[in-house]
mmCIF file of the N, C-alpha and C atoms, coordinates in Angstrom:
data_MODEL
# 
_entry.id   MODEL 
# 
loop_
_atom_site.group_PDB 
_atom_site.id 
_atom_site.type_symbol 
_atom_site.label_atom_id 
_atom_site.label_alt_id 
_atom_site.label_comp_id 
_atom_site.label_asym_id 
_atom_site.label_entity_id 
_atom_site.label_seq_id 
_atom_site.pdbx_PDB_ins_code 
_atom_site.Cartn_x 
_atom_site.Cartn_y 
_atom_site.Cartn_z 
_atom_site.occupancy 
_atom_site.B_iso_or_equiv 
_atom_site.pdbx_formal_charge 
_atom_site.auth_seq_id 
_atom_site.auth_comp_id 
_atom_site.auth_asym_id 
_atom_site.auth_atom_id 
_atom_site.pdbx_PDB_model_num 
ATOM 1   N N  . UNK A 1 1  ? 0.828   -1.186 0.000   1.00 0.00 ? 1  UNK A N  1 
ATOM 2   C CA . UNK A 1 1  ? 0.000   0.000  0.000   1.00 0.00 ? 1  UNK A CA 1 
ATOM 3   C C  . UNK A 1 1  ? 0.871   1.247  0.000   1.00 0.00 ? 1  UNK A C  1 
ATOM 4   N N  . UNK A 1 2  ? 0.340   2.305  -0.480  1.00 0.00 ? 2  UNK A N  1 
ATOM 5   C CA . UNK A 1 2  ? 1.129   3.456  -0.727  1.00 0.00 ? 2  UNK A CA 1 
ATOM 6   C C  . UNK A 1 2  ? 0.151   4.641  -0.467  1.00 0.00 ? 2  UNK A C  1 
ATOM 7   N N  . UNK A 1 3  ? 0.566   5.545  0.768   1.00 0.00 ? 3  UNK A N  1 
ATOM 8   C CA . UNK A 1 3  ? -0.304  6.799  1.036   1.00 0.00 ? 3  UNK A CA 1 
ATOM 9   C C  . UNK A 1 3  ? -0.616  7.536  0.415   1.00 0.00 ? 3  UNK A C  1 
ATOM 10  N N  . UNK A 1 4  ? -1.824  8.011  0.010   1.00 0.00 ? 4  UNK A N  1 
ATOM 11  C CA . UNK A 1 4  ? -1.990  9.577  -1.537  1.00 0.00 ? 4  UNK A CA 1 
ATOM 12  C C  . UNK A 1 4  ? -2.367  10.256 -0.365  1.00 0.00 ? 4  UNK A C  1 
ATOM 13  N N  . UNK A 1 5  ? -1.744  11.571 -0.637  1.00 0.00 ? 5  UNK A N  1 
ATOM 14  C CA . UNK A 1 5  ? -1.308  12.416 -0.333  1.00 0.00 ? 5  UNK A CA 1 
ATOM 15  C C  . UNK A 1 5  ? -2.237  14.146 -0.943  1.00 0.00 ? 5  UNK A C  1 
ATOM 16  N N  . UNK A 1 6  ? -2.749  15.200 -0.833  1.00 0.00 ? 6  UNK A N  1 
ATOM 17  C CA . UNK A 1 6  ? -3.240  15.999 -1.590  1.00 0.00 ? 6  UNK A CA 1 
ATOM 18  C C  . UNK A 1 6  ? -2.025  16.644 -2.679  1.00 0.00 ? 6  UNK A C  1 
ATOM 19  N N  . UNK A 1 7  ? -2.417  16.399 -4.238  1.00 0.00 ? 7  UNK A N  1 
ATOM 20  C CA . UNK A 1 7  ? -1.651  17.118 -4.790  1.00 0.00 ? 7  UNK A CA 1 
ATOM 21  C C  . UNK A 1 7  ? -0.742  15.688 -5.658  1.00 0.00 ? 7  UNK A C  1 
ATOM 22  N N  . UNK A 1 8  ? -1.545  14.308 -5.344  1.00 0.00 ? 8  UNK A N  1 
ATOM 23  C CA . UNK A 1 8  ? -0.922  13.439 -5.908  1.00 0.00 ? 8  UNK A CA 1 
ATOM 24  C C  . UNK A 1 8  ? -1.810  13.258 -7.243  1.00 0.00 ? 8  UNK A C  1 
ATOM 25  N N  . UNK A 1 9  ? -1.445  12.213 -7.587  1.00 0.00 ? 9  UNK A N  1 
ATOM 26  C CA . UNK A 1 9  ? -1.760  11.910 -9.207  1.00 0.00 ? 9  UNK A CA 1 
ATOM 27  C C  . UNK A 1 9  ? -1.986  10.455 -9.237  1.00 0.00 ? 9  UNK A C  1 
ATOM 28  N N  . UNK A 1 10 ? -2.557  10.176 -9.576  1.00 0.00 ? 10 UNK A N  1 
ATOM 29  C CA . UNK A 1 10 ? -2.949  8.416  -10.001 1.00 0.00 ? 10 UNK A CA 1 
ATOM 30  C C  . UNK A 1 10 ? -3.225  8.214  -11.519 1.00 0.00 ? 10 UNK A C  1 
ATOM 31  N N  . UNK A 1 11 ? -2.707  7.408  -12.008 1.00 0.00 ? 11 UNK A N  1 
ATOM 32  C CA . UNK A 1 11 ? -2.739  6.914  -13.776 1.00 0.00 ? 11 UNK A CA 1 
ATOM 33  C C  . UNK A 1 11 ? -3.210  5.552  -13.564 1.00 0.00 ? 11 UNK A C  1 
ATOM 34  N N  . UNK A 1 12 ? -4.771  4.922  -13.771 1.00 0.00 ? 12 UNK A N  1 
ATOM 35  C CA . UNK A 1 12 ? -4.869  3.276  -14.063 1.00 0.00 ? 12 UNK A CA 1 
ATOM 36  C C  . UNK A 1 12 ? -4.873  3.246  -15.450 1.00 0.00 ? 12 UNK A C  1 
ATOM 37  N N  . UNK A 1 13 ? -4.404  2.408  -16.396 1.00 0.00 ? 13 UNK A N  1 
ATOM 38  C CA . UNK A 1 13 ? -4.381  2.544  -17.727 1.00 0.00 ? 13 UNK A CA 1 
ATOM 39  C C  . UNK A 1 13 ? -4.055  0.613  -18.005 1.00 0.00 ? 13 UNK A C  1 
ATOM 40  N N  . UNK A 1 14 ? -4.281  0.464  -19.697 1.00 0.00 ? 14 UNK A N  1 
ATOM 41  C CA . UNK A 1 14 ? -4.313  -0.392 -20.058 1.00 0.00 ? 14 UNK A CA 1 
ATOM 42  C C  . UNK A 1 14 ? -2.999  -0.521 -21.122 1.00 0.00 ? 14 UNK A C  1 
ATOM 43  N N  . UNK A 1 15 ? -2.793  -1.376 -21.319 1.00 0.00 ? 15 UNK A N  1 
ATOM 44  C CA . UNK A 1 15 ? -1.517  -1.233 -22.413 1.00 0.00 ? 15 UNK A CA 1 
ATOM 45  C C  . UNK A 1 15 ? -1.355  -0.676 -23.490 1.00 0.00 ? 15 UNK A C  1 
ATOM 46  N N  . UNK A 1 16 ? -2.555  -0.437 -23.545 1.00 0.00 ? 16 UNK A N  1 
ATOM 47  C CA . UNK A 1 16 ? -3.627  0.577  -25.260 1.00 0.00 ? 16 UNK A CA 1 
ATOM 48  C C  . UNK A 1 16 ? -3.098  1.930  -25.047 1.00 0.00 ? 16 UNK A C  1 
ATOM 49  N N  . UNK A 1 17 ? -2.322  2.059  -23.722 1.00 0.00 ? 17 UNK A N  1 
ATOM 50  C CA . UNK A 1 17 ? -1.938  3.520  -23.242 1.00 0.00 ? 17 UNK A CA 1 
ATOM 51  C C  . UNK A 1 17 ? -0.602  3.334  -23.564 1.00 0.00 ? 17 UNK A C  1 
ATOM 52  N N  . UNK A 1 18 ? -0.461  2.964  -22.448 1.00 0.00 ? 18 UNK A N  1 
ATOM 53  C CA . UNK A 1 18 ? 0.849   2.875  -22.179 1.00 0.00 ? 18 UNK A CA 1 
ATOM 54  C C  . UNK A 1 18 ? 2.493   2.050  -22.581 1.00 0.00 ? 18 UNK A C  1 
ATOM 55  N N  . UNK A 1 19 ? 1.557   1.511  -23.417 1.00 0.00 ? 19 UNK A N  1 
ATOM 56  C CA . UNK A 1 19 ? 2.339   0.608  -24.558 1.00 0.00 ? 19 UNK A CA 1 
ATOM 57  C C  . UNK A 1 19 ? 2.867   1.684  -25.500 1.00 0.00 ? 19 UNK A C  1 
ATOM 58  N N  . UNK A 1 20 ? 2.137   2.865  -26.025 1.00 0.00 ? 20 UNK A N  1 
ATOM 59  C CA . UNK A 1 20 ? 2.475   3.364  -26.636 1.00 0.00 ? 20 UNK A CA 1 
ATOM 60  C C  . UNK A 1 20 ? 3.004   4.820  -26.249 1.00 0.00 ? 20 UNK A C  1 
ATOM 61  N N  . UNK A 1 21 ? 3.204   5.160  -25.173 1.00 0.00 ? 21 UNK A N  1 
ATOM 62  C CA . UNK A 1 21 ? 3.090   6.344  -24.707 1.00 0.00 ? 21 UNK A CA 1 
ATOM 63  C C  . UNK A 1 21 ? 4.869   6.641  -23.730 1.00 0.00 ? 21 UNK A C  1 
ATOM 64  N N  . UNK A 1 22 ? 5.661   7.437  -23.854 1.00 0.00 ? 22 UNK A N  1 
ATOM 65  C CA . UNK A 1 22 ? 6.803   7.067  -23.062 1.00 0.00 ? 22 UNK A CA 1 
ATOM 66  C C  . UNK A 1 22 ? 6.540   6.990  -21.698 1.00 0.00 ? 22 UNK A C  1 
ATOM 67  N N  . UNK A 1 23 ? 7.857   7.211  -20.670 1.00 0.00 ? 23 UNK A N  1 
ATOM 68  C CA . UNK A 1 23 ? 7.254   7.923  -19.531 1.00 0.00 ? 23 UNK A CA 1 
ATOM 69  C C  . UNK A 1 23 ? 7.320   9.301  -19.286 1.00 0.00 ? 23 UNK A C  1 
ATOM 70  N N  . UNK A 1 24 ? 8.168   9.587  -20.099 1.00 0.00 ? 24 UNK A N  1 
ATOM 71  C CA . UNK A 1 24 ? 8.163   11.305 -19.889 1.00 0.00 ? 24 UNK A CA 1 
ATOM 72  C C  . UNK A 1 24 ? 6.852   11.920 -20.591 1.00 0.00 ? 24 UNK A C  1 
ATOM 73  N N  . UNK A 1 25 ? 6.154   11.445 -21.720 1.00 0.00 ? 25 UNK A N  1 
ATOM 74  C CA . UNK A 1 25 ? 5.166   11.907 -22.114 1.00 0.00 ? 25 UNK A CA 1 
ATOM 75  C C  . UNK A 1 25 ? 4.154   11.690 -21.097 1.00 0.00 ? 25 UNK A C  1 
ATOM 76  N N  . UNK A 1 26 ? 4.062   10.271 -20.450 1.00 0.00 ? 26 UNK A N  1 
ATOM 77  C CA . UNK A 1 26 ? 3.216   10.773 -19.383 1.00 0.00 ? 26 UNK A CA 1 
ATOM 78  C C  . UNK A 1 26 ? 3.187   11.522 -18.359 1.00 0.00 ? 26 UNK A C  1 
ATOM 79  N N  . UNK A 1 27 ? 4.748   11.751 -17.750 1.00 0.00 ? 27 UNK A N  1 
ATOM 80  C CA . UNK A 1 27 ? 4.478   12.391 -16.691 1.00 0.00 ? 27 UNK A CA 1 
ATOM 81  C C  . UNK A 1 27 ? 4.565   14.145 -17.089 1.00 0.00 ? 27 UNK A C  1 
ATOM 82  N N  . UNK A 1 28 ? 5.009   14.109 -18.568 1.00 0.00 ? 28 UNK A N  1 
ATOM 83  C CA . UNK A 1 28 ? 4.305   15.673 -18.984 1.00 0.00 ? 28 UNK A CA 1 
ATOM 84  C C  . UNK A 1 28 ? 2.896   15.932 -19.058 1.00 0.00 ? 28 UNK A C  1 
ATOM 85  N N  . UNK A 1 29 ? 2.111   14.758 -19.411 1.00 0.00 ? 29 UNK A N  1 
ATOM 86  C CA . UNK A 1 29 ? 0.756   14.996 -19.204 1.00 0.00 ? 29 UNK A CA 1 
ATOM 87  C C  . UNK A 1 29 ? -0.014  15.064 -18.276 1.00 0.00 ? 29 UNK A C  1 
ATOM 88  N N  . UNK A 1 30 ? 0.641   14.594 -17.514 1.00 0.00 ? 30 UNK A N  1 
ATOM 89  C CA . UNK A 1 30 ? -0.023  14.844 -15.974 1.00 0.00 ? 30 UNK A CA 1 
ATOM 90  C C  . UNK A 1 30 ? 0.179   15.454 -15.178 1.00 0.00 ? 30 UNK A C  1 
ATOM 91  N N  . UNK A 1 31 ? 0.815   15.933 -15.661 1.00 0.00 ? 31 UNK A N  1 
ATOM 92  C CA . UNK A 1 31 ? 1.568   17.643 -14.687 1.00 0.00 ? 31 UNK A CA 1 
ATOM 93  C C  . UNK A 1 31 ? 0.788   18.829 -14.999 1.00 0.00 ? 31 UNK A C  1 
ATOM 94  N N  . UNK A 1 32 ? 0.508   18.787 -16.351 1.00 0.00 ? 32 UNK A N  1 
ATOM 95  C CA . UNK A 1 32 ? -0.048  20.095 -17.054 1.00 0.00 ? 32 UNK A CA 1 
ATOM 96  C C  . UNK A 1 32 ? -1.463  20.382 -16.277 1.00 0.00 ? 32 UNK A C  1 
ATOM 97  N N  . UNK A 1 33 ? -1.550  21.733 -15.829 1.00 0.00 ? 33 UNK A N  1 
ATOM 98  C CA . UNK A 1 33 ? -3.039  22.456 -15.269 1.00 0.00 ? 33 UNK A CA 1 
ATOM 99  C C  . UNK A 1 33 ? -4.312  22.333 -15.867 1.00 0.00 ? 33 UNK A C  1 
ATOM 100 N N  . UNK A 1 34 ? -4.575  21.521 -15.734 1.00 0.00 ? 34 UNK A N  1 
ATOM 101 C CA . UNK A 1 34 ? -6.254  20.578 -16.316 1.00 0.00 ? 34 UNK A CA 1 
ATOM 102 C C  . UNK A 1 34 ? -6.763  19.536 -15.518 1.00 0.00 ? 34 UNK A C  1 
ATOM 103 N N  . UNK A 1 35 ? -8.417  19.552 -16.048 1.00 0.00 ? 35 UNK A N  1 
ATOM 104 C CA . UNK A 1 35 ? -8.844  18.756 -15.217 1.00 0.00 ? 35 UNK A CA 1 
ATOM 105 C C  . UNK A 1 35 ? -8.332  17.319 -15.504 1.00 0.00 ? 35 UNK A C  1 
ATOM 106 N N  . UNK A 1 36 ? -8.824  16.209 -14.956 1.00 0.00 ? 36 UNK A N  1 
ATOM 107 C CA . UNK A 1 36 ? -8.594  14.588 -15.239 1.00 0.00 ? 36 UNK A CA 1 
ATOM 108 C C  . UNK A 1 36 ? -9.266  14.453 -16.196 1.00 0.00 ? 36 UNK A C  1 
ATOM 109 N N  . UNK A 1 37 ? -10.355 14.889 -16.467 1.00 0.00 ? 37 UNK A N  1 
ATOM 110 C CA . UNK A 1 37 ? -10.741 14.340 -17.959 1.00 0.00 ? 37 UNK A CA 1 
ATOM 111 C C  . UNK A 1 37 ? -10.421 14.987 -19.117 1.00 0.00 ? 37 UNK A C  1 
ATOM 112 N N  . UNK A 1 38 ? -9.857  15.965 -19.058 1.00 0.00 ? 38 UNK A N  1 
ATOM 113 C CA . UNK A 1 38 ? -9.087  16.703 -19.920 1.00 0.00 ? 38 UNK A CA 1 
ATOM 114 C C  . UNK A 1 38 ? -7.762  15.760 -20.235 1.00 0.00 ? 38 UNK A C  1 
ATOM 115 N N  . UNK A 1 39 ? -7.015  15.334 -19.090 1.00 0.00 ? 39 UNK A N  1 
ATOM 116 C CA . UNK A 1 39 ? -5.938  14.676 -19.394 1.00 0.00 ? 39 UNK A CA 1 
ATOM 117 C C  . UNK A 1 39 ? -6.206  13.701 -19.963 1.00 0.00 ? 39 UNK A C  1 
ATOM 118 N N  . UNK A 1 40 ? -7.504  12.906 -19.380 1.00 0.00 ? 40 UNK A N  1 
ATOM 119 C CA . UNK A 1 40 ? -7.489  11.335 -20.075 1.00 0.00 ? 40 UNK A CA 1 
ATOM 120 C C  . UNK A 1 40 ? -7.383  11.945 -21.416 1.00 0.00 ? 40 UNK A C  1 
ATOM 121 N N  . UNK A 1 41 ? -8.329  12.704 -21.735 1.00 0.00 ? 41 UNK A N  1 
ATOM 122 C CA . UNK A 1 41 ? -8.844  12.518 -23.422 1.00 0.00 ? 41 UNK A CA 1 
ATOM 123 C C  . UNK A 1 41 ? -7.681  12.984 -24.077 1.00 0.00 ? 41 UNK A C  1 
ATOM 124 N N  . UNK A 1 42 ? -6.569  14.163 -23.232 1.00 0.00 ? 42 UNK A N  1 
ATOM 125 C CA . UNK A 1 42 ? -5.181  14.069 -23.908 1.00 0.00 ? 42 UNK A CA 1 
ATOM 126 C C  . UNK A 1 42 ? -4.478  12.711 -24.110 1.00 0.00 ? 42 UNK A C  1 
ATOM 127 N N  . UNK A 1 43 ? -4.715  12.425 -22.767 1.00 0.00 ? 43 UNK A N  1 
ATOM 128 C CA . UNK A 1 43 ? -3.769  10.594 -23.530 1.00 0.00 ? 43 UNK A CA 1 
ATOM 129 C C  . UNK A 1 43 ? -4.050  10.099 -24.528 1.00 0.00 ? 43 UNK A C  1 
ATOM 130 N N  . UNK A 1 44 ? -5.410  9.354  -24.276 1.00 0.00 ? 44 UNK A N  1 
ATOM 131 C CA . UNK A 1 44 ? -6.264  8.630  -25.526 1.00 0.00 ? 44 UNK A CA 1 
ATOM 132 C C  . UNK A 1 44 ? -6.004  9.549  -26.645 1.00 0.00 ? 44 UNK A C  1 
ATOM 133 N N  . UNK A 1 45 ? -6.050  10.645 -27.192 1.00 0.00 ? 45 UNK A N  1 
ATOM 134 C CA . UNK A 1 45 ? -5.706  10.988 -28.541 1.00 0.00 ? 45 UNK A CA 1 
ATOM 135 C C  . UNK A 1 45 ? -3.935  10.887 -28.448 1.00 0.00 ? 45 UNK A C  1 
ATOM 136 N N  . UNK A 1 46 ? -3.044  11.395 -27.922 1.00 0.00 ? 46 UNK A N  1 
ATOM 137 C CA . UNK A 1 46 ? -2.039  10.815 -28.011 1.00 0.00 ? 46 UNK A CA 1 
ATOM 138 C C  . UNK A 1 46 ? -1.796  9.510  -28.490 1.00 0.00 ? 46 UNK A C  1 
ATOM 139 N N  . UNK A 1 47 ? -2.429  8.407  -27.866 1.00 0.00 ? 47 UNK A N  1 
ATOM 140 C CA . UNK A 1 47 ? -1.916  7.016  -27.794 1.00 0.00 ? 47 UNK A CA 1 
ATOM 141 C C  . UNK A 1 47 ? -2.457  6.611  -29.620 1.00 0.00 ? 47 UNK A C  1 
ATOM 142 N N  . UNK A 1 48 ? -3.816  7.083  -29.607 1.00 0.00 ? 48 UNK A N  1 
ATOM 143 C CA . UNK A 1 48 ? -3.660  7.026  -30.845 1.00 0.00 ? 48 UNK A CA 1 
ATOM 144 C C  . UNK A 1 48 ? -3.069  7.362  -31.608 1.00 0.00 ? 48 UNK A C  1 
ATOM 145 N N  . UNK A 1 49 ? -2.632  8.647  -31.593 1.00 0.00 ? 49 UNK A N  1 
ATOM 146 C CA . UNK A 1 49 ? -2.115  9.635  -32.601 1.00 0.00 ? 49 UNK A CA 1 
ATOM 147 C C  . UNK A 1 49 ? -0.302  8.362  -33.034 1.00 0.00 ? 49 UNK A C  1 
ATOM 148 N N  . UNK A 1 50 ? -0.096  7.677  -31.858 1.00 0.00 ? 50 UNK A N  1 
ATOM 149 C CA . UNK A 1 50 ? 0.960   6.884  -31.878 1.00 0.00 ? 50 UNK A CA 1 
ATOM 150 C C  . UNK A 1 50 ? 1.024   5.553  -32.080 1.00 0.00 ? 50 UNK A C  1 
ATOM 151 N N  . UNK A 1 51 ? -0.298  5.470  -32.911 1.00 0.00 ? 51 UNK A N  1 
ATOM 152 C CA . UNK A 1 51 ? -0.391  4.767  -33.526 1.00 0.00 ? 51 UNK A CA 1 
ATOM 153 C C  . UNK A 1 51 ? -1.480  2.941  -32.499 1.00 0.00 ? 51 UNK A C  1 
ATOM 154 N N  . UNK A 1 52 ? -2.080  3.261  -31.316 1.00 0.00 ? 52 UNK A N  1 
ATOM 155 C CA . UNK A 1 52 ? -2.480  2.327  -30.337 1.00 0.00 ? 52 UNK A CA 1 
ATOM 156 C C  . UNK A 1 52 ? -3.459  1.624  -31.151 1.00 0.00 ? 52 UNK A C  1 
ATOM 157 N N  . UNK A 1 53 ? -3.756  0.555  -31.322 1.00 0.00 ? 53 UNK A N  1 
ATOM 158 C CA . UNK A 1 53 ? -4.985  -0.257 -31.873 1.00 0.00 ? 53 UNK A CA 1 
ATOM 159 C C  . UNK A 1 53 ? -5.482  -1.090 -31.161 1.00 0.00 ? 53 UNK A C  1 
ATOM 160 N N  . UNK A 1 54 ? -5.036  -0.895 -29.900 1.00 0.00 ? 54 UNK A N  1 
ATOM 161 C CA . UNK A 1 54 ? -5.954  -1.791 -29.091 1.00 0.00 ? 54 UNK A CA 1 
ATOM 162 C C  . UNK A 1 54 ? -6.446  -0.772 -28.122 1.00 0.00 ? 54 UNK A C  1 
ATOM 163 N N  . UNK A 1 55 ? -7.332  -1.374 -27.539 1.00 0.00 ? 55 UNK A N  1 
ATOM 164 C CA . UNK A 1 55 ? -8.598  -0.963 -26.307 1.00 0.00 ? 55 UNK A CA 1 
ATOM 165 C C  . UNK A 1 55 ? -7.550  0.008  -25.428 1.00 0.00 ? 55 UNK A C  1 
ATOM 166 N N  . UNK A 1 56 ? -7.952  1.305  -24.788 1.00 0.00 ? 56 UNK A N  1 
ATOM 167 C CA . UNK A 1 56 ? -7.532  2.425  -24.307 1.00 0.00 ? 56 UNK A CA 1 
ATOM 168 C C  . UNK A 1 56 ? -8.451  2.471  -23.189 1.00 0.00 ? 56 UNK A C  1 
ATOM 169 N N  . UNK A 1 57 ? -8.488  1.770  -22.026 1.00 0.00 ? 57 UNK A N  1 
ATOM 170 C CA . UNK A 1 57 ? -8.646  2.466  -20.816 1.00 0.00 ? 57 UNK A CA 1 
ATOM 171 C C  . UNK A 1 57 ? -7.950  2.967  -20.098 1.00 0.00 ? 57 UNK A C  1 
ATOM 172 N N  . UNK A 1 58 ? -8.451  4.149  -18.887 1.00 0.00 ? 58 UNK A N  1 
ATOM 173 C CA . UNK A 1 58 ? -8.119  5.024  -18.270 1.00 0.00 ? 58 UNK A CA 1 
ATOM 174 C C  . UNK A 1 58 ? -8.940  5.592  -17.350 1.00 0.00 ? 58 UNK A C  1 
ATOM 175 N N  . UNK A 1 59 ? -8.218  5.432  -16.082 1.00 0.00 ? 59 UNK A N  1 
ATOM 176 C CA . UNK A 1 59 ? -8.373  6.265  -14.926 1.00 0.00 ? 59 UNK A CA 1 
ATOM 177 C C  . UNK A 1 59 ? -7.271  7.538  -14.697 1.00 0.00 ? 59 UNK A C  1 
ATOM 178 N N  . UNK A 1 60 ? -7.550  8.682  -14.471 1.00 0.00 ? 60 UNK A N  1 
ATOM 179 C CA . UNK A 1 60 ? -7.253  9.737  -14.029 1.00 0.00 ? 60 UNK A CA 1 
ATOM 180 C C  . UNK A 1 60 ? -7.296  10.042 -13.050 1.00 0.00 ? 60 UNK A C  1 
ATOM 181 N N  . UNK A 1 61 ? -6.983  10.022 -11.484 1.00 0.00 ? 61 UNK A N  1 
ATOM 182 C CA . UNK A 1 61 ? -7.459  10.582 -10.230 1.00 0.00 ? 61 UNK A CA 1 
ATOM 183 C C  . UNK A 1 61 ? -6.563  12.065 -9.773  1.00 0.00 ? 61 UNK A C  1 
ATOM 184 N N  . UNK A 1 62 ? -7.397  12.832 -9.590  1.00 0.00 ? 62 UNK A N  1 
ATOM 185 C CA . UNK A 1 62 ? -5.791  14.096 -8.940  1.00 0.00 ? 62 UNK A CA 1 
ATOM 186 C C  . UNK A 1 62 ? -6.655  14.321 -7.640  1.00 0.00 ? 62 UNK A C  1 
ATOM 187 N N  . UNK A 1 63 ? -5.960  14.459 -6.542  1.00 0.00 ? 63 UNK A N  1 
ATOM 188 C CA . UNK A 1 63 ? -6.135  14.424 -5.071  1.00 0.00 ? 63 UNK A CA 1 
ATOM 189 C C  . UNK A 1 63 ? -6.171  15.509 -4.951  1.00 0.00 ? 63 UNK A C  1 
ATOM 190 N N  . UNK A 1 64 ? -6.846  16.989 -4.546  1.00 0.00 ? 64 UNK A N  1 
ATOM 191 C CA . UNK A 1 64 ? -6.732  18.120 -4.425  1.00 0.00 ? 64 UNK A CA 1 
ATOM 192 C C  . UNK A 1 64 ? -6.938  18.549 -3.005  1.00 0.00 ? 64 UNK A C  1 
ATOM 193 N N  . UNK A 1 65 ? -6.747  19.333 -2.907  1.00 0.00 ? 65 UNK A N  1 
ATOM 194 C CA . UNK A 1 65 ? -6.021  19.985 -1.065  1.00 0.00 ? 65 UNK A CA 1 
ATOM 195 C C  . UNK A 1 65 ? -7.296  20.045 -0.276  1.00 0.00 ? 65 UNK A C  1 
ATOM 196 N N  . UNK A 1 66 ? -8.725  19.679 -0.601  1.00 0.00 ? 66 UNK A N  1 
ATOM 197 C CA . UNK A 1 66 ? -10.080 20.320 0.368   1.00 0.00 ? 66 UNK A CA 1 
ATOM 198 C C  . UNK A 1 66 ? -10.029 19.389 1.411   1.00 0.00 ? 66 UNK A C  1 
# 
């Protein structure tokens, strides 16, 4: 188990992602000031754009300070 924290980030994804995606591209995408579903739908067109042909799921969680 691992504590989240406010201000953390969670990525669940499928290989449809992340198969195609580096890690620096992800962790540029998940840094950037947007909501989570903004990011997913940045991934998913990314992953395509890189060519993914298989199934693209995705969870997004960002922990915010309330």
């Amino acid at each position: 188990m691992t504590a989240l924290y406010p201000g953390d980030i969670v990525l669940l994804c499928t290989d449809g992602l992340w198969g195609h995606l580096s890690d620096e591209q992800l962790v540029h995408e998940l840094s950037c000031a947007r909501s989570a579903q903004e990011t997913a739908d940045e991934l998913v067109q990314l992953a395509l754009d890189a060519g993914s042909d298989d199934n693209i799921t995705l969870q997004v969680l960002r922990l915010d300070s309330r």
